[in-house]
C-alpha positions in Angstrom: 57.6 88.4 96.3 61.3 88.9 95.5 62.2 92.4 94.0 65.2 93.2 92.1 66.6 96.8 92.1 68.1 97.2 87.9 70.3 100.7 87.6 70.7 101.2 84.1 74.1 103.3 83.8 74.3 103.9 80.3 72.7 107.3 78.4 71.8 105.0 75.2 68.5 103.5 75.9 68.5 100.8 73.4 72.4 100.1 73.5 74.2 97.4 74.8 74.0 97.5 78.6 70.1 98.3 78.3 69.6 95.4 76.1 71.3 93.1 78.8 69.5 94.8 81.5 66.1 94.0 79.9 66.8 90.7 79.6 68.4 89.9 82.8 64.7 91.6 83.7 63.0 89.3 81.9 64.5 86.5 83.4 63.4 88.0 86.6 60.0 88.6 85.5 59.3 84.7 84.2 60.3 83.4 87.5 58.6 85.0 89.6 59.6 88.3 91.4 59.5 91.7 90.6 61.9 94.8 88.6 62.2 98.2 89.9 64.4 99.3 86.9 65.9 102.9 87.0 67.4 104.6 84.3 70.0 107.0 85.9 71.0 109.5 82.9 67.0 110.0 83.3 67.3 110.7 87.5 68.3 114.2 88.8 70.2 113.3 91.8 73.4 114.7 93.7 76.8 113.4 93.9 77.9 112.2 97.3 78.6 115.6 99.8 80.8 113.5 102.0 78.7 114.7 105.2 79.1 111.7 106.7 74.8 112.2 107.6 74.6 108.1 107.3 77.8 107.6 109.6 74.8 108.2 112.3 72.4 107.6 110.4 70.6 104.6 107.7 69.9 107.0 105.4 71.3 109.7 102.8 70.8 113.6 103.7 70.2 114.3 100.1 66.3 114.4 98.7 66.3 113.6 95.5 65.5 110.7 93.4 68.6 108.1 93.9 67.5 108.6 97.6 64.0 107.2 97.0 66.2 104.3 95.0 68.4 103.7 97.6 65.6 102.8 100.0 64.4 99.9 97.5 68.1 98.7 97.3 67.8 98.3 101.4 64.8 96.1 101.1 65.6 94.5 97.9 66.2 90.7 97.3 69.5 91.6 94.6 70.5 94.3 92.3 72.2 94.8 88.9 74.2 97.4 87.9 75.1 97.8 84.4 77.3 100.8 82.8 79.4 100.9 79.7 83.0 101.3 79.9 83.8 105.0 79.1 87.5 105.7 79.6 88.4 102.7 80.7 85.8 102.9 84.0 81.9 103.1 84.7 80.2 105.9 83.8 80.0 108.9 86.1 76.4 108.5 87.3 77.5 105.1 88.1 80.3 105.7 90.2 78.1 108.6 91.9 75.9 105.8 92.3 78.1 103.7 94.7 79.7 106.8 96.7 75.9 107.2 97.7 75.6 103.6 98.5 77.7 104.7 101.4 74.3 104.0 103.8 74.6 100.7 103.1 77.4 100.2 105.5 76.9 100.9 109.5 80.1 103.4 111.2 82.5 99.7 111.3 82.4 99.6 107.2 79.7 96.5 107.7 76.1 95.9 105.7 73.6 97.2 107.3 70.9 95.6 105.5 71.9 91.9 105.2 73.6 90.6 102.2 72.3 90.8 98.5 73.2 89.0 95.6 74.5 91.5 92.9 75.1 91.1 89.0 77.4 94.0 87.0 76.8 94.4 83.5 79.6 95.9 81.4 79.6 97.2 77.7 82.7 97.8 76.1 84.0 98.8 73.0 87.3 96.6 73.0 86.4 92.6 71.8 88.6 91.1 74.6 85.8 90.4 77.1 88.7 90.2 80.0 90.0 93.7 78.8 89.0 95.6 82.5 88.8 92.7 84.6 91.3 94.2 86.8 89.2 97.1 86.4 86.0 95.2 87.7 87.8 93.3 90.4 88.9 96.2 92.1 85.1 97.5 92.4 84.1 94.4 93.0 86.8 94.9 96.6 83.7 97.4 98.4 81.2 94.9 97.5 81.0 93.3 100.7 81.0 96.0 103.3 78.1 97.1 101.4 76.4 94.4 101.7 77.0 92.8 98.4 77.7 88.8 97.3 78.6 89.0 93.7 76.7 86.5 92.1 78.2 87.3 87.8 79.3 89.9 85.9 78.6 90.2 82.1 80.6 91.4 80.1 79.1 92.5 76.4 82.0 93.7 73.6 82.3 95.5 70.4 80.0 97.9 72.4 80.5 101.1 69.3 78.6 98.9 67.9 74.9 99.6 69.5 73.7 96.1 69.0 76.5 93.9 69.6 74.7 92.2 72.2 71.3 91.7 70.1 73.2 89.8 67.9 75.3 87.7 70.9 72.6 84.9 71.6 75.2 83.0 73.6 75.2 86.2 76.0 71.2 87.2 75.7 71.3 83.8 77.2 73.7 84.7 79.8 71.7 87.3 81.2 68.5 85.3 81.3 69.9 82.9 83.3 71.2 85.2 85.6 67.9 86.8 85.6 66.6 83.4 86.6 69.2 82.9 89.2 68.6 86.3 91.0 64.8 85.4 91.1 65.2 82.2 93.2 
C-alpha cells in the first residue's frame, strides 16, 4: 500500500492549511493508500546543527521526533507540505523542516531515496493567489536533489480569515484531486 507523508506547518489546527491538508488526506484515503499526517507546532524537534552527520551517513544525528518522520519520508510513496505564509515565507518549523531534509541527498547533492511526488500547500492572507510565486518557485529550486517531483501547489487566500478555504469549494476540490493523484 502507498503511504503519504502530510506535515502540517501551521499552529491553527482548524485553519486554512489544515483544512486543505485534510482533504488532500481524504483524497488519499478513498483511493487507496495510507496518511501518516504530522502536525509540526505539536513535534519537539531540533533545528538543523549543520554537522554534516548525513554527509556520511542516511540519516540525521539528532533523536527526536522529526527524525522518526524523516524515516517515513524515505520510504514514502509522496509527501505534502503545507504552511501559511507568515512574513512573506513558510513558517519557521517549516523551513526547519527542509534544512533537516538534508539526508535526503547523498554527499554529490543527489536523492538518495528515489524520487517522490510532492504537493505544497500555501495559506495566505493576501487574495492574489500568485502573490509569492516567486517565493514558492525558489523553494521549489532544492526540490530535486532531494528527491522531490513537484506534482501541485495550492495556494488558499484571504487566509486572516480562518475558513477561507471551507468556503472555496472550487479549491476543497483542488485538493481532493490532488489527494487522488498522489494515491495512484
Amino acid at each position: 500500500m502507498k503511504e503519504i507523508v502530510i506535515f502540517n506547518g501551521s499552529p491553527r489546527m482548524d485553519g486554512n492549511t489544515a483544512t486543505l491538508l485534510n482533504i488532500v488526506a481524504k483524497g488519499v484515503k478513498d483511493n487507496g493508500a495510507s496518511v501518516k499526517f504530522y502536525t509540526l507546532f505539536k513535534m519537539k524537534f531540533m533545528a538543523c546543527q549543520g554537522c554534516f552527520y548525513c554527509r556520511q551517513h542516511d540519516d540525521c544525528i539528532i533523536k527526536d521526533e522529526l527524525r522518526e518522520a524523516l524515516h517515513k519520508v524515505k520510504t514514502a510513496h509522496a509527501v505534502v507540505i503545507g504552511s501559511p505564509i507568515y512574513m512573506m515565507q513558510m513558517s519557521g518549523p517549516v523551513k526547519n523542516m527542509y534544512d533537516r531534509f538534508f539526508p535526503l541527498t547523498d554527499a554529490q547533492y543527489k536523492p538518495r531515496f528515489g524520487m517522490k511526488k510532492l504537493l505544497t500547500v500555501y495559506s495566505q492572507g493576501f487574495e492574489d493567489p500568485h502573490m509569492f510565486e516567486s517565493y514558492f518557485d525558489y523553494t521549489a529550486a532544492i526540490y530535486p536533489s532531494l528527491g522531490f517531483e513537484m506534482i501541485g501547489n495550492i495556494v488558499s487566500t484571504n487566509g486572516n480569515d480562518p475558513e477561507s478555504a471551507e468556503r472555496n469549494g472550487e479549491l476543497k476540490i483542488r485538493a481532493y484531486e490532488a489527494g487522488k493523484s498522489l494515491a495512484r
